[in-house]
C-alpha positions as CSV (number, residue, x, y, z in Angstrom):
1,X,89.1,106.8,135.0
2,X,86.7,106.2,137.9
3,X,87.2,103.2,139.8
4,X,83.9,102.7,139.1
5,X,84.3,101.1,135.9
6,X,86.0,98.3,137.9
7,X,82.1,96.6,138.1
8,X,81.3,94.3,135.1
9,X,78.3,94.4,134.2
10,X,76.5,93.4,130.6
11,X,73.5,96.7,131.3
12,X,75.6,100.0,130.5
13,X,76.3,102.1,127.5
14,X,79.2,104.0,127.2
15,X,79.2,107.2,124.6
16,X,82.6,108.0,123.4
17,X,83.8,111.0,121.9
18,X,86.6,109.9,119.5
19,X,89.6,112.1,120.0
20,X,93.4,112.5,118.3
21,X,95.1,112.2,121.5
22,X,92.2,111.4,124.3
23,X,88.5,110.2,123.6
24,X,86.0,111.2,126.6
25,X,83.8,108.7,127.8
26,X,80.4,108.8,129.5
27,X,78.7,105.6,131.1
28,X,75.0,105.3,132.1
29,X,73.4,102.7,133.7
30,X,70.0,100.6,133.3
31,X,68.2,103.6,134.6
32,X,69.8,106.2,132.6
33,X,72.0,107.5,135.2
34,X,75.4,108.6,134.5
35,X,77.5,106.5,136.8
36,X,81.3,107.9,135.7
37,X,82.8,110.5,133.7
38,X,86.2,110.1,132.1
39,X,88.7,109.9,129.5
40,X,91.2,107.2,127.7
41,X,94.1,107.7,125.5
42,X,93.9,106.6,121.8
43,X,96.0,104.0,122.0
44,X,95.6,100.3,122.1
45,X,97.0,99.6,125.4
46,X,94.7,102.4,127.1
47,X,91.8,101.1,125.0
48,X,92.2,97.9,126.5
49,X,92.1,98.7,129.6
50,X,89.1,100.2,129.2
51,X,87.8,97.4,127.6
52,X,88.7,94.8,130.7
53,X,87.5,97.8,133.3
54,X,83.7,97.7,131.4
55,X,83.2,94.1,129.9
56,X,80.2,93.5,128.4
57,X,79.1,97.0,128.3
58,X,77.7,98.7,124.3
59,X,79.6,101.1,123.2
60,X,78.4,104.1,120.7
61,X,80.9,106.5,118.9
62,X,80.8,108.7,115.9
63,X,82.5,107.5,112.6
64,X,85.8,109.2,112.1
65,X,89.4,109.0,111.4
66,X,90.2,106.5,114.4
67,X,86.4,104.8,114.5
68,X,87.8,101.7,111.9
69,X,90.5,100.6,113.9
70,X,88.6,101.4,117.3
71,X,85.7,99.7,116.7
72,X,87.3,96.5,115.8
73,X,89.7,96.4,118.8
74,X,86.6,96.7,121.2
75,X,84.1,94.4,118.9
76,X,87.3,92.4,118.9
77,X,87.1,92.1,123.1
78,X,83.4,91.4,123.5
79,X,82.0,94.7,123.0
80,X,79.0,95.5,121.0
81,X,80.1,98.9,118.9
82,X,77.9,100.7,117.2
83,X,79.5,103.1,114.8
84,X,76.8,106.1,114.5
85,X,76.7,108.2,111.2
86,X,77.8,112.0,112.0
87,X,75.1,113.6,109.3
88,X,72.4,111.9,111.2
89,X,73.0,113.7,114.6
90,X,72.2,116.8,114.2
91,X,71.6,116.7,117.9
92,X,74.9,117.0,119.2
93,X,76.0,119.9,116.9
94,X,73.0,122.2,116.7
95,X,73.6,123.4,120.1
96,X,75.2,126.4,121.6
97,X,76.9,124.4,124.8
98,X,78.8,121.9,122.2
99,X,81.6,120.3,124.0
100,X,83.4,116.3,123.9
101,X,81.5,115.4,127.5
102,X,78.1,116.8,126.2
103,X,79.1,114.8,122.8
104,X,79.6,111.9,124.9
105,X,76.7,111.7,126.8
106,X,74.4,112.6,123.7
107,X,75.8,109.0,122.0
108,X,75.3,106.9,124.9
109,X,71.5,108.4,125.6
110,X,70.9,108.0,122.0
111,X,72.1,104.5,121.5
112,X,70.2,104.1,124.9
113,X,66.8,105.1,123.7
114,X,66.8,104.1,120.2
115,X,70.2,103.0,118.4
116,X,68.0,103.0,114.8
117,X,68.4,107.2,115.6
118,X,72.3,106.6,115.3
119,X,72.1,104.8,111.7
120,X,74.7,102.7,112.9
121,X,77.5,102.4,109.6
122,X,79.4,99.1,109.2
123,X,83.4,99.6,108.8
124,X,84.9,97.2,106.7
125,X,87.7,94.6,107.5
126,X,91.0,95.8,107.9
127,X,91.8,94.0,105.3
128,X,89.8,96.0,102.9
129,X,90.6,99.4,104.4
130,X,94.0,98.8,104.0
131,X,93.3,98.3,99.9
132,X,91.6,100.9,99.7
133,X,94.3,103.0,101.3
134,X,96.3,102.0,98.0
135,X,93.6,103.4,95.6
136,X,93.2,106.8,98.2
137,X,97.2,107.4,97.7
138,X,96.7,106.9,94.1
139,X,94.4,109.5,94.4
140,X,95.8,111.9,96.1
141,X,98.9,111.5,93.8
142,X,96.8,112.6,90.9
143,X,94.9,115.8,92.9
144,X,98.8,116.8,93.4
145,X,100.1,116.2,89.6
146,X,97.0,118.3,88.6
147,X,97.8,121.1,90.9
148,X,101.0,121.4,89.9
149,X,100.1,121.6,86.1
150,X,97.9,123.8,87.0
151,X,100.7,126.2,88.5
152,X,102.7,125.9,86.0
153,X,100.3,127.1,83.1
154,X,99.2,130.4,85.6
155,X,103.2,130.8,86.0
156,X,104.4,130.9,82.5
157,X,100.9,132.5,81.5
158,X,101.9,135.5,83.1
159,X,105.2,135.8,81.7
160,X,103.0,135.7,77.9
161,X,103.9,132.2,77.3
162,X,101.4,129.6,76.5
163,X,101.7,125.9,77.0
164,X,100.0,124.0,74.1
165,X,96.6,122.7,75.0
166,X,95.4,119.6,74.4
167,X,98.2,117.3,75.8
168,X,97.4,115.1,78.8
169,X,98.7,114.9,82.5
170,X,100.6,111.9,81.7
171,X,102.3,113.4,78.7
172,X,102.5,117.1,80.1
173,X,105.7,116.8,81.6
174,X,107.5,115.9,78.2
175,X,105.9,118.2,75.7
176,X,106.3,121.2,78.1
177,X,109.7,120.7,78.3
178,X,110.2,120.0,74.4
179,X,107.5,123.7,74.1
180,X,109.7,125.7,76.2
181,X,113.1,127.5,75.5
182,X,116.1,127.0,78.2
183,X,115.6,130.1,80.2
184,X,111.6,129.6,80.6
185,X,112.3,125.5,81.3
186,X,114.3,126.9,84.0
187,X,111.6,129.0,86.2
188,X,109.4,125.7,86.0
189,X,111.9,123.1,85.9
190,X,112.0,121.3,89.7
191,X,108.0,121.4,89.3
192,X,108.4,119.5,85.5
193,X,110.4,117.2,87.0
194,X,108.1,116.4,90.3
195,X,105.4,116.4,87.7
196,X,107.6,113.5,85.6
197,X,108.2,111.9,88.7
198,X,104.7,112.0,89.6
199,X,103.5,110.7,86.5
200,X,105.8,107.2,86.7
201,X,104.6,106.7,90.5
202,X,101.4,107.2,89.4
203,X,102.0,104.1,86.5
204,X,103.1,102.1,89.2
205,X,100.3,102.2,91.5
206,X,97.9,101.6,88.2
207,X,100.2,98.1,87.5
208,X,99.6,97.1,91.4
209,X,95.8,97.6,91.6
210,X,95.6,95.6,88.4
211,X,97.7,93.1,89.8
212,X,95.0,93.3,92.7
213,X,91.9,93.1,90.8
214,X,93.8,89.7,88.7
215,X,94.8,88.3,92.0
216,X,92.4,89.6,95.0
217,X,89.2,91.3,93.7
218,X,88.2,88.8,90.5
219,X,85.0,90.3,91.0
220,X,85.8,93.5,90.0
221,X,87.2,91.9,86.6
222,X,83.5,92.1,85.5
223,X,82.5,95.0,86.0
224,X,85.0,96.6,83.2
225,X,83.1,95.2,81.0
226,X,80.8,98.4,81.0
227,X,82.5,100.9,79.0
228,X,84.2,103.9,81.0
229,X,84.4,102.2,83.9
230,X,88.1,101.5,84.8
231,X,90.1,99.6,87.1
232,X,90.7,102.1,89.7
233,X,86.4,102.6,89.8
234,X,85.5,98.9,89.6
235,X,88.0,98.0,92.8
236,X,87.0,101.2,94.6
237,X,83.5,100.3,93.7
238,X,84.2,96.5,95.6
239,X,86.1,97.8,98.1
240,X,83.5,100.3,99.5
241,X,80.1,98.7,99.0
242,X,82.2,94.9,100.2
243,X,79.0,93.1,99.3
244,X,77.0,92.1,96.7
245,X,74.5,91.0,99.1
246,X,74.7,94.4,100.9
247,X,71.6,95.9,99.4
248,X,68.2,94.1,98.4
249,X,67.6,95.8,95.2
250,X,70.8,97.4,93.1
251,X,68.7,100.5,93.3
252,X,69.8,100.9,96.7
253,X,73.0,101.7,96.3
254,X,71.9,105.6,94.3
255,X,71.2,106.5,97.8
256,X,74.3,104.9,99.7
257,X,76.5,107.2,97.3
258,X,74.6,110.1,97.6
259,X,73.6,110.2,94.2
260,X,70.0,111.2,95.0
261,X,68.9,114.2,95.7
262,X,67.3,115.0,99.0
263,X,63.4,116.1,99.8
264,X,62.2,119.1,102.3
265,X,58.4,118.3,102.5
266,X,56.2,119.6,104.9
267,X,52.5,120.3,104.7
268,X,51.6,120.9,101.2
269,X,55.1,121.7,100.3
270,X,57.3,119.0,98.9
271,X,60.6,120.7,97.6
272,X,63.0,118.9,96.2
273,X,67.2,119.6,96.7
274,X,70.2,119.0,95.8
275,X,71.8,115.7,95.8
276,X,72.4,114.4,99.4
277,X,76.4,113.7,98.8
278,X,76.3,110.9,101.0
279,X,78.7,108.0,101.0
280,X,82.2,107.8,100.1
281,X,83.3,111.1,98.3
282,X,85.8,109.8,95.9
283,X,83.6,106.6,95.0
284,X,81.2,109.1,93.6
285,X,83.8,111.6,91.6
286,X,85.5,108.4,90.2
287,X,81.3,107.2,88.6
288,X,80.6,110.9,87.8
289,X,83.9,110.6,85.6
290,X,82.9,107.6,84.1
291,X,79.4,109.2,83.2
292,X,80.7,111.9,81.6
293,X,83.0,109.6,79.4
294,X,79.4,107.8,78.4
295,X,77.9,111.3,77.4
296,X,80.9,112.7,75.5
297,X,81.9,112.4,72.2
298,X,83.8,109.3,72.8
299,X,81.4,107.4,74.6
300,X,79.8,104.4,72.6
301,X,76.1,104.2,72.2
302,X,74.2,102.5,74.3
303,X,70.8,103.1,76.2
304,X,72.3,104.2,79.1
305,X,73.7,107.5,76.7
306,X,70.8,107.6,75.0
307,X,68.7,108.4,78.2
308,X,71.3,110.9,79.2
309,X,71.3,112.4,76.2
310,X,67.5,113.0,76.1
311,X,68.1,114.4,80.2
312,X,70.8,116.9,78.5
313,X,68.3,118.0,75.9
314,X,66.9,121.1,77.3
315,X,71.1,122.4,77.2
316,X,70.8,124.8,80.3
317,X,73.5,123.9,82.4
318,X,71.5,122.2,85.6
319,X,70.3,119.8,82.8
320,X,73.6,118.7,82.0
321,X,75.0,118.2,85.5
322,X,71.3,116.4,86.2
323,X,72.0,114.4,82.9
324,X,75.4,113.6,84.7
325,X,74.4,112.6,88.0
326,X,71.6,110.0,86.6
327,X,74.2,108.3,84.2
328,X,76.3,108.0,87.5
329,X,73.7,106.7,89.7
330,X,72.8,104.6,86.7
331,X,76.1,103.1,86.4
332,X,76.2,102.1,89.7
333,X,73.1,100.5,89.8
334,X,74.5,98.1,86.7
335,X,77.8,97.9,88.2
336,X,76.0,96.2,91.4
337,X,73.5,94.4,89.5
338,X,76.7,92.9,87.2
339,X,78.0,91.6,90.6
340,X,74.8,90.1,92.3
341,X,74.2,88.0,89.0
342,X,77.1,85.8,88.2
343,X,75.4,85.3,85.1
344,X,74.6,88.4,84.1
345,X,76.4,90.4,80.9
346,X,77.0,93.7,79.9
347,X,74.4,95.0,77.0
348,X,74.5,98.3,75.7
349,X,70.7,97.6,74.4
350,X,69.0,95.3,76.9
351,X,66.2,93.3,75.9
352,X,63.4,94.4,78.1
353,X,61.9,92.0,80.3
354,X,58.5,90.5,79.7
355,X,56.7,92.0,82.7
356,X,58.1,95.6,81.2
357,X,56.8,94.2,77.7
């Protein structure tokens, strides 16, 4: 690091290029001039020391794996951070000369000319990331049991035996071994077990986030009143939006999830896309779940089913993965609308309103 830096000074902006091991840094001045070049360590003792070498000065990175925990250590020291959204800067990776200085000095020019160009994200507390790091183990628990049943149906299928369909993850790991005879258990028998094992870890970590929700998140408690939605959605739901008061209208938060689709209009053409897939990725699987529980055969009627029912009707395929996505966005829109109104309830028929009358 340049000794440069050594100047405090409350008029630069620094672009840094979050690495695993080393982030590169690039400083410009009032004028725009690039006044140093340089590196620092990911680590918090390095980080500091960058922090004391440039008080005062705003910082721009990218959102990534070490932005959180960054971003709070610098905002933390004086810093202004601005955490820009990655899908937004199409800038820095539509070029043919990409590399971490380039990167670098794209952020801190950005966040120098404009910083609405960065769509600066909010992280949340640690805190809350550190919740929601129970619900993403959970997760990836359940992606692993699932792969594993999967292998062991495509295993024994090619031998000519068949599982019996029908039974569920949880109760896979018991009924194949009661289907299968003692030389077949055997070929599949230390991925049975994991799968058992799996299953009872998986238990436990459903017991602790409803011991969460009881204790921690009471707010979630109300949104399980909406049928389908679970505790692992409503907490994830709280965890990731962190605000009731985040959004003015509950409509907003379609859009925050990506459960929109996008628009390519120019001129007199105005074509629309595919949903944008914004947002927190398993947020979004975890409400398109829930929608398909309100549109399947065990879903209880309501309006919301009703409308994505009469979305379904035309029974192509896009129709039912639109009729989908709209319960989903739907469901989000009343799980946030749940939470802005204390007073508010759960009706599967809502009266309508008397401006709608």
């Amino acid at each position: 690091m340049n000794t440069a830096q050594t100047t405090q000074t409350t008029s630069t902006t620094i672009g840094i290029d979050l690495g695993d091991k080393s982030n590169e840094t690039c400083t410009l001045n009032e004028a725009g001039e690039i006044i140093d070049r340089g590196s620092v360590l990911t680590n918090q003792a390095e980080l500091i020391r960058f922090s004391k070498a440039n008080r005062g000065a705003t910082i721009i990175m990218e959102a990534g794996s070490h932005s959180p925990w960054i971003s709070r250590l610098l905002e933390g020291r004086g810093h202004k951070v601005i955490v820009a959204n990655p899908r937004k800067l199409r800038a820095i990776y539509d070029t043919d000369n990409k590399n971490d200085q380039r990167d670098a000095e794209l952020l801190a020019r950005i966040g120098r000319f404009d910083r609405k160009l960065l769509y600066g994200i909010e992280h949340k507390s640690e805190l809350h990331q550190r919740a929601l790091k129970i619900i993403d183990a959970r997760d990836a628990l359940v992606c692993a049991r699932v792969k594993l049943i999967n292998h062991v149906r495509g295993s024994l299928k090619s031998l000519g035996i068949f599982l019996p369909s029908g039974c569920s993850t949880e109760t896979f790991a018991r009924k194949a071994t009661e289907h299968l005879e003692a030389r077949d258990y055997a070929l599949v028998a230390p991925v049975l077990e994991t799968i058992a094992e799996l299953t009872e870890r998986i238990k436990s970590e459903d017991k602790h986030i409803d011991t969460m929700i009881k204790e921690d998140y009471p707010e979630a408690q109300r949104l399980l009143e909406i049928p389908g939605v679970g505790p692992i959605t409503a907490l994830a739901f709280v965890l990731i939006v962190g605000s009731p008061d985040r959004f003015k209208t509950a409509r907003d938060v379609g859009p925050f999830l990506g459960l929109v689709p996008g628009r390519d209009q120019s001129g007199d053409s105005d074509r629309p896309k595919r949903i944008t897939k914004a947002g927190n990725r398993m947020l979004r699987r975890l409400l398109v779940s829930c929608a398909q529980y309100q549109l399947g055969p065990f879903g209880p009627e309501s309006a919301l089913k009703q409308a994505g029912e009469r979305k379904a009707k035309k029974g192509t395929k896009i129709a039912k993965r639109k009729a989908v996505v709209m319960t989903a966005r739907k469901l989000a829109v009343m799980m946030l609308a749940l939470w802005k109104d204390p007073e508010a309830r759960y009706l599967p028929f809502p009266q309508p309103t008397k401006r709608a009358a």
